[in-house]
C-alpha positions in Angstrom: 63.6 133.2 168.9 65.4 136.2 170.2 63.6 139.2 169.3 59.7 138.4 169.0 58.6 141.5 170.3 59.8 143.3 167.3 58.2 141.2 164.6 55.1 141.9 166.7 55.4 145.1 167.2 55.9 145.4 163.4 52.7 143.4 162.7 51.0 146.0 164.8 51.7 148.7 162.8 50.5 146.8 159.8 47.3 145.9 161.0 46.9 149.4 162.0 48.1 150.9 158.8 45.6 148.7 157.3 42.7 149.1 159.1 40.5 150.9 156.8 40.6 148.8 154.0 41.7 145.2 155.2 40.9 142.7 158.0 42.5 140.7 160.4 41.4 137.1 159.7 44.3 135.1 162.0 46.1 137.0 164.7 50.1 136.8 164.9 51.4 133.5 165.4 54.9 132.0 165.3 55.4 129.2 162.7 58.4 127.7 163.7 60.7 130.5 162.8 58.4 132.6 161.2 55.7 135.1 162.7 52.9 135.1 160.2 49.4 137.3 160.6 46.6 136.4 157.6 45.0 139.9 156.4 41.9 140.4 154.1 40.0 143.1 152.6 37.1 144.3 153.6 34.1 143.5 151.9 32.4 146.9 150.3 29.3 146.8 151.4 
C-alpha cells in the first residue's frame, strides 16, 4: 500500500488520545488493505 505511515501515524494518535480510559489489546497490523488496531477499556478497578 502506498501510504502506511499515515494510517499509522493516525493510529498513534488514537491510542494516545485514548490512553486514559482504553487499552491496546492488538497492535497495528495490515489486513490485506486494511490497517486495523483492537482497543479496550480499562477495567475500573
Amino acid at each position: 500500500m502506498a501510504h502506511q505511515e499515515f494510517g499509522l501515524r493516525q493510529l498513534e494518535r488514537v491510542k494516545a488520545d485514548l490512553e486514559e480510559i482504553g487499552q491496546v489489546e492488538q497492535m497495528p497490523k495490515m489486513e490485506g488493505r486494511q490497517m486495523i488496531m483492537v482497543i479496550a477499556p480499562k477495567k475500573n478497578r
